[in-house]
BALO-449264 format. One record per atom (N, C-alpha, C): residue in one letter; x, y, z. Coordinates in pm, whole numbers, plus 32768, in hexadecimal, padded with zeros to 4 digits. Layout:
N
AXYZ;...
// end
This chain:
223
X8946786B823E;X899B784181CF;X897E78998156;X89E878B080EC;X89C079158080;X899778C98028;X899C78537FFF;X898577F17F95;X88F577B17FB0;X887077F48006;X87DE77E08025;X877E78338039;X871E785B801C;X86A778C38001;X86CE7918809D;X8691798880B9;X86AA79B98148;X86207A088141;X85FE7A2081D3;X85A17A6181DF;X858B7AB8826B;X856D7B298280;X85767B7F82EF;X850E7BEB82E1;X84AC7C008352;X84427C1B8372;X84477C7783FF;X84227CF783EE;X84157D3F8458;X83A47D8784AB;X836F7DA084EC;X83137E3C84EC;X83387E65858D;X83377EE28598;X83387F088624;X82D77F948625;X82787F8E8674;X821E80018676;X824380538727;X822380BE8727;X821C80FE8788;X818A814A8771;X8168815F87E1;X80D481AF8815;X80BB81EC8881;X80828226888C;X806B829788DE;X7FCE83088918;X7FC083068962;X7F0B82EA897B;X7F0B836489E0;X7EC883FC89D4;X7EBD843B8A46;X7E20844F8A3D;X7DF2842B8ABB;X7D6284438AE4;X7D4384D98B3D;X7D4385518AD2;X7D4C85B48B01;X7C9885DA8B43;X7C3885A58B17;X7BDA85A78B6F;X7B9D84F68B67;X7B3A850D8BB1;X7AF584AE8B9D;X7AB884598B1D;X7A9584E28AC3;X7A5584DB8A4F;X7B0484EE89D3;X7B3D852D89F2;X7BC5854889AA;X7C3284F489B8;X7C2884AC895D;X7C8C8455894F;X7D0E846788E0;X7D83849688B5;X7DC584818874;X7E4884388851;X7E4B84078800;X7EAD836A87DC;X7F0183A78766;X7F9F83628766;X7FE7838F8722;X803082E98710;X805A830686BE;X80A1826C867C;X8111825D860A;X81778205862B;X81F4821B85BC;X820B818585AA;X81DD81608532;X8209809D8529;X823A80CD8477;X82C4806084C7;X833B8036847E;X83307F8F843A;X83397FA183BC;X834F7EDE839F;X83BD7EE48319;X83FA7E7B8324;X843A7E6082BF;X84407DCB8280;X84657D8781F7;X846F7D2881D9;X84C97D13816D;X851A7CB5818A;X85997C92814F;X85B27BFE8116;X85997BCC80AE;X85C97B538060;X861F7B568021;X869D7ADF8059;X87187AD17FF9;X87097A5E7F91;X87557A837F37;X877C7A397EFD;X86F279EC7E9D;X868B7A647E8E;X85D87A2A7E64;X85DE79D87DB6;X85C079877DC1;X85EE79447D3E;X861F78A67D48;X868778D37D90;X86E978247D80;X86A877AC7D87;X86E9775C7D28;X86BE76E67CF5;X870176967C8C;X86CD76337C6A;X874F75A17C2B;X8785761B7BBA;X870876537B71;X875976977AF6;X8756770C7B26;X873F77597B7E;X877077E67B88;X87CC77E47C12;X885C77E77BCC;X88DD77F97C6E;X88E478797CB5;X891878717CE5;X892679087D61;X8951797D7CFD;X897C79657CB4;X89CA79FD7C40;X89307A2A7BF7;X88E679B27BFA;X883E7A097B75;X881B7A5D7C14;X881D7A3E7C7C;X878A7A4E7CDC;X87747AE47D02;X87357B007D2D;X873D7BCB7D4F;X86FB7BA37DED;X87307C177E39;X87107C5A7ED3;X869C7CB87ED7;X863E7C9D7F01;X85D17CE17F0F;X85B87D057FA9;X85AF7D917F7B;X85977DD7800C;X852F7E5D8014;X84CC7E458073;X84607EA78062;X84757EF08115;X843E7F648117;X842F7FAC81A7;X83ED80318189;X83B07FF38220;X8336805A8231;X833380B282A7;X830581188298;X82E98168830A;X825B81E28339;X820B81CE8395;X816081F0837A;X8152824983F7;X815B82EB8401;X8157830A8471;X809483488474;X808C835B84E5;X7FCF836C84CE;X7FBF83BC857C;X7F6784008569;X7F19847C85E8;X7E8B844A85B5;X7E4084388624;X7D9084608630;X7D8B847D868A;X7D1684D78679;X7CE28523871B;X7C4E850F8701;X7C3784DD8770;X7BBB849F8789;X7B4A84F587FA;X7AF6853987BC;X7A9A857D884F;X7A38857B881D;X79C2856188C0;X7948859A8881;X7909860788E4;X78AB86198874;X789C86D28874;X780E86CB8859;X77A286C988E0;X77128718889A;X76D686938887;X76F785E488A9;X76CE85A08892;X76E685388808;X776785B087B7;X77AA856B8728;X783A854C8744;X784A85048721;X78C284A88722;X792384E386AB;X7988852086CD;X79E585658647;X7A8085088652;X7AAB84EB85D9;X7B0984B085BC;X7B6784E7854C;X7BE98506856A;X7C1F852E8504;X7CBC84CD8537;X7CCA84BB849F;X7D6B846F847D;X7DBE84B68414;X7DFD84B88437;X7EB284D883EA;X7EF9848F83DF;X7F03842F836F;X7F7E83E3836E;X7FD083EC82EA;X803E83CF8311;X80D483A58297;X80F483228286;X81098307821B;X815982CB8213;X81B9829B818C;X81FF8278818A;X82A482538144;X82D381A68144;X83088190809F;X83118146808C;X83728137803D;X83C680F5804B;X843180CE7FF6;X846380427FC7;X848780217F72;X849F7F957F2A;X85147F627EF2;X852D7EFC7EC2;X85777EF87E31;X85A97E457E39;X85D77E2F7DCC;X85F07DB87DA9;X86567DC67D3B;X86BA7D977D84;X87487DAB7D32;X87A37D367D13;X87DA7D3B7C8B;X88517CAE7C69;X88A07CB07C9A;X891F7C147CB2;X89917C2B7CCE;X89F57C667CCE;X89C17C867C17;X8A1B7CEF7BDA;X89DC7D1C7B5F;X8A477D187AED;X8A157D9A7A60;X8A707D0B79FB;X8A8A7C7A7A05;X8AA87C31798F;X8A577C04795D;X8A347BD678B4;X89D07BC37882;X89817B5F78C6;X89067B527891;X88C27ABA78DE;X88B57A8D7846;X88F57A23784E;X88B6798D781B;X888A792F7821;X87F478FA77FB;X87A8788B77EE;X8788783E77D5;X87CD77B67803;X87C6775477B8;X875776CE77E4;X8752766D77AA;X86EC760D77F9;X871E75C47847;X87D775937854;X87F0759978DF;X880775CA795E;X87F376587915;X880F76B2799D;X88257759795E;X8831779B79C9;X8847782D7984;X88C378267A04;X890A78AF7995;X899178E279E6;X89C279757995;X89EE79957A15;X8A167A4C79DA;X89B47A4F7A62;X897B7B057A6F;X89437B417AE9;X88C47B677A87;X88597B5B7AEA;X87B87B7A7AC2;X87CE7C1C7A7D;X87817C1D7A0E;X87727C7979BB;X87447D0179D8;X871D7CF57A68;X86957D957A7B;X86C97DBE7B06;X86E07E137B0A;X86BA7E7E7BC3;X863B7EAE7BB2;X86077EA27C3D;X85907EFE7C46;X85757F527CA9;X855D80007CB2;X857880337D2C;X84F7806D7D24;X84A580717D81;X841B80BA7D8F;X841F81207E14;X83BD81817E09;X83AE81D97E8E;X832782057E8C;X82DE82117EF8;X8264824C7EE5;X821C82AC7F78;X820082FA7F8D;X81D483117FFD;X814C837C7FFE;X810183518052;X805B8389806F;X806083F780C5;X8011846780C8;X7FFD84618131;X7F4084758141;X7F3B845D81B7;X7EB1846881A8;X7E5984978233;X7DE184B48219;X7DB784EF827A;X7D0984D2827E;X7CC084E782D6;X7C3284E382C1;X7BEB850F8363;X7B778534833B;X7B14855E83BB;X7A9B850E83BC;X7A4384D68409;X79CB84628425;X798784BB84BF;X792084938485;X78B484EC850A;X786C8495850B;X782E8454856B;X77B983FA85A3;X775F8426860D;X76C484118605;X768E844B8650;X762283F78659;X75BD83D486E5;X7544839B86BA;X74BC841486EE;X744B83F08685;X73EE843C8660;X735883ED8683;X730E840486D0;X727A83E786DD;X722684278658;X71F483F68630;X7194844185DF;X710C8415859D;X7096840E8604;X701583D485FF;X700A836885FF;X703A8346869D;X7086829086B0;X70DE82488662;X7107828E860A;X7151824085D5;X722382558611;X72688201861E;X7306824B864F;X7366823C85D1;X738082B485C0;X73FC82C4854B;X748082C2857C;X74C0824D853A;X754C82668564;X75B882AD84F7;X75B2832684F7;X7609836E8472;X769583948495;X76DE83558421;X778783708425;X778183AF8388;X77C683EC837E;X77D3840E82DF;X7889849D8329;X78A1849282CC;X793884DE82AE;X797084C28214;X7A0C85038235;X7A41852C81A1;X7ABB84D281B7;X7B2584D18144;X7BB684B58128;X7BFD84F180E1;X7C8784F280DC;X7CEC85358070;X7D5785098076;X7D8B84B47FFA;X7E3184728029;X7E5684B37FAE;X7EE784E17F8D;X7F3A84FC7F43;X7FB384B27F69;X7FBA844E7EBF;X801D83F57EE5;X80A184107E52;X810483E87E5C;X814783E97E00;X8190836D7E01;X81CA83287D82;X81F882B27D6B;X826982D57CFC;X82CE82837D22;X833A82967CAE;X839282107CAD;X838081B67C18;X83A6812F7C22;X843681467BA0;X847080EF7BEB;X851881217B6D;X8532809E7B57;X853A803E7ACF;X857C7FDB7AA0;X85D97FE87A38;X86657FC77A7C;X86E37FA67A2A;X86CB7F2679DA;X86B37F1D792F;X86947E8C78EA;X87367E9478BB;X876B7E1C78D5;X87DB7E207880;X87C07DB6780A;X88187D687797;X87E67D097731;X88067C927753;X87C37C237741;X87FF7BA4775B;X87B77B5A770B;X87E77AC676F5;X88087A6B767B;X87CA79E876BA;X8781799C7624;X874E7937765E;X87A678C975F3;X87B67874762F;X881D781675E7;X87F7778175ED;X8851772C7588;X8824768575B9;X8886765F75F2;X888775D37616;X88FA75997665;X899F75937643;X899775B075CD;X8A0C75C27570;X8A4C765E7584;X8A0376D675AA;X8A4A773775B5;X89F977837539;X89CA775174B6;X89B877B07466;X892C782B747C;X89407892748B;X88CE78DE748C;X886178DD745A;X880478BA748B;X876978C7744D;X8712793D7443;X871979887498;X86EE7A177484;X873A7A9574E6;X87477B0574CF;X879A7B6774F6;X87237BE87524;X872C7BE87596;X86797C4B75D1;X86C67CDF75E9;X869C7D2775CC;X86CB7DA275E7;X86567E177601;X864C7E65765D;X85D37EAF7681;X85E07F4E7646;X856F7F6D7617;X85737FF9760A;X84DE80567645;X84D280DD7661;X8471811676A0;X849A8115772F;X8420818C7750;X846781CA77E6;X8468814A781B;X84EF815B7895;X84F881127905;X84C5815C7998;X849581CA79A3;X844981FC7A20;X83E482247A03;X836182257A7D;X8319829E7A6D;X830782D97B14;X82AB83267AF4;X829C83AB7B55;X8202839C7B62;X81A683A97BE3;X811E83C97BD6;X80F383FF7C19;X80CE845F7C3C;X807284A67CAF;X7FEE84A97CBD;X7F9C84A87D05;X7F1C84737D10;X7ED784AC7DA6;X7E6C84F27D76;X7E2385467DD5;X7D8084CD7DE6;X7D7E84BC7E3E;X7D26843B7E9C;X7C8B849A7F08;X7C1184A67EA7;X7BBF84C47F1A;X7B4684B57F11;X7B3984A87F81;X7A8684587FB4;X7A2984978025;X79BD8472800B;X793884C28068;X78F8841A8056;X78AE83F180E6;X787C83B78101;X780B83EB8156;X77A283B98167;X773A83BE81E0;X76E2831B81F0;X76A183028240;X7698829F8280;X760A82A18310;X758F82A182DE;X74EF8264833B;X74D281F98356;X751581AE83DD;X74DD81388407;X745981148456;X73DD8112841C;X735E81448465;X730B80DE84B4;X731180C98508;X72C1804E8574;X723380938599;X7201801B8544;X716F801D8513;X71207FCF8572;X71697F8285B3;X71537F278629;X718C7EC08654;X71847E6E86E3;X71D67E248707;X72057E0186A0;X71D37DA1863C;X71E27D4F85DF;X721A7D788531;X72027E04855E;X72087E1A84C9;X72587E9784C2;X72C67E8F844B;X72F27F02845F;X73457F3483C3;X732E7F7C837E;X73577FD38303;X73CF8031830D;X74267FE98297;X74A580598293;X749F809C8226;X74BE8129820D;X74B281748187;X754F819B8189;X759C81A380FD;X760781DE80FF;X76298219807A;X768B82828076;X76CB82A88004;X774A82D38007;X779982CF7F8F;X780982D47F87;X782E83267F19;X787783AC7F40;X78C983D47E9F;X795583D47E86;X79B883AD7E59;X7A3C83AC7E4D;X7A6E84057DA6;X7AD384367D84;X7B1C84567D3D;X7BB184407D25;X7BFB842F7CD9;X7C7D84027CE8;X7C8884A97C88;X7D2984C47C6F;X7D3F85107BE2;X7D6A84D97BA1;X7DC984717B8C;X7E1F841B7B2E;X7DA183BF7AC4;X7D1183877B12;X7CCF83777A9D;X7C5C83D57A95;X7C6784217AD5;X7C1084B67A9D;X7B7184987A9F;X7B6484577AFB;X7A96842B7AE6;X7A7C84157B65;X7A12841D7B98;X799F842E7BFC;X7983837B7C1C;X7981835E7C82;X794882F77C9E;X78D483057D17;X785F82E37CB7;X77EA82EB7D4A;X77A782827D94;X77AE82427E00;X777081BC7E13;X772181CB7E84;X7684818C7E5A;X764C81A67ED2;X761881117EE1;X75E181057F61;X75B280A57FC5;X753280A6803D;X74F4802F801D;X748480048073;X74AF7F6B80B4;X74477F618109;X74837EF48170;X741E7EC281D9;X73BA7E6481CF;X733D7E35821A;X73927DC6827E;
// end
């Protein structure tokens, strides 16, 4: 019915797995989702003309190749992915607000886009070293993502039950922006079994973004 909230929910993935040796494994993957609400809003005081259609979809394609080599375990991933959005009015007539109700079409569109892509390598290996067994993983990352969000504000009016206007909203300043953003990290990682019973994790972490331009360093212990 058009006169009740709606809702629609998707995903469909495909995958794909070749075991080119024993030790060589590589996986490829394409998952699809989407989500769709009509009519998001409605209610005693907001009728089908305020409500907006919101619709988001996604798409994440990804490769790893998996081998080991020499007793180390190498991992590398490639993935994408894409995103698209928006949340849109019935139409472009004013909205008015009253305390019995609002009427006219919701005041705002909103269209967003954003997409990653990203990539990273992880090596794991275990290590004896004067009885003691090290389990070391440590690797890198790098995503470069971009985002671009667009809102149409149009003006609308808040009123009393009588019709007379109480206030008149009107927006000024950008309605888009733009961001690009370079994403990267070094990790490493000593899980050391000290004995049956006992066993110590050491870790560290460095990340950088460019958009806030600073170093983040975090390290870690673990009895």
């Amino acid at each position: 019915s058009s006169d009740v909230c709606s809702s629609d929910l998707a995903d469909q993935l495909a995958k794909l797995q070749w075991n080119l040796a024993e030790s060589h494994v590589l996986t490829m993957s394409l998952l699809s989702n989407s989500e769709y609400f009509g009519n998001a809003g409605l209610g005693p005081q907001r009728p089908l003309p305020a409500t907006t259609n919101f619709l988001r979809r996604g798409t994440t394609a990804a490769v790893s190749n998996r081998n080991l080599f020499r007793g180390a375990m190498f991992e590398t991933t490639v993935q994408w992915s894409h995103r698209r959005e928006s949340n849109l009015a019935k139409g472009t007539s004013m909205l008015i607000v009253q305390p019995s109700g609002w009427s006219g079409n919701f005041y705002a569109d909103q269209r967003a886009r954003s997409d990653r892509l990203h990539a990273d390598q992880n090596i794991g290996l275990e290590h004896n070293w004067r009885g003691i067994k090290h389990r070391l993983k440590f690797g890198g990352e790098v995503d470069h993502v971009s985002s671009t969000l667009a809102i149409s504000r149009r003006p609308f009016q808040l009123a009393n039950d009588s019709g007379r206007t109480l206030l008149d909203v009107r927006f000024r300043g950008p309605d888009s922006a733009d961001v690009t953003n370079v994403e990267i990290g070094f990790y490493a990682q000593d899980r050391m079994t000290l004995s049956s019973r006992l066993q110590m994790e050491l870790g560290v972490r460095v990340d950088r973004e460019h958009v806030v331009g600073s170093t983040n360093k975090i390290g870690r212990a673990h009895v």
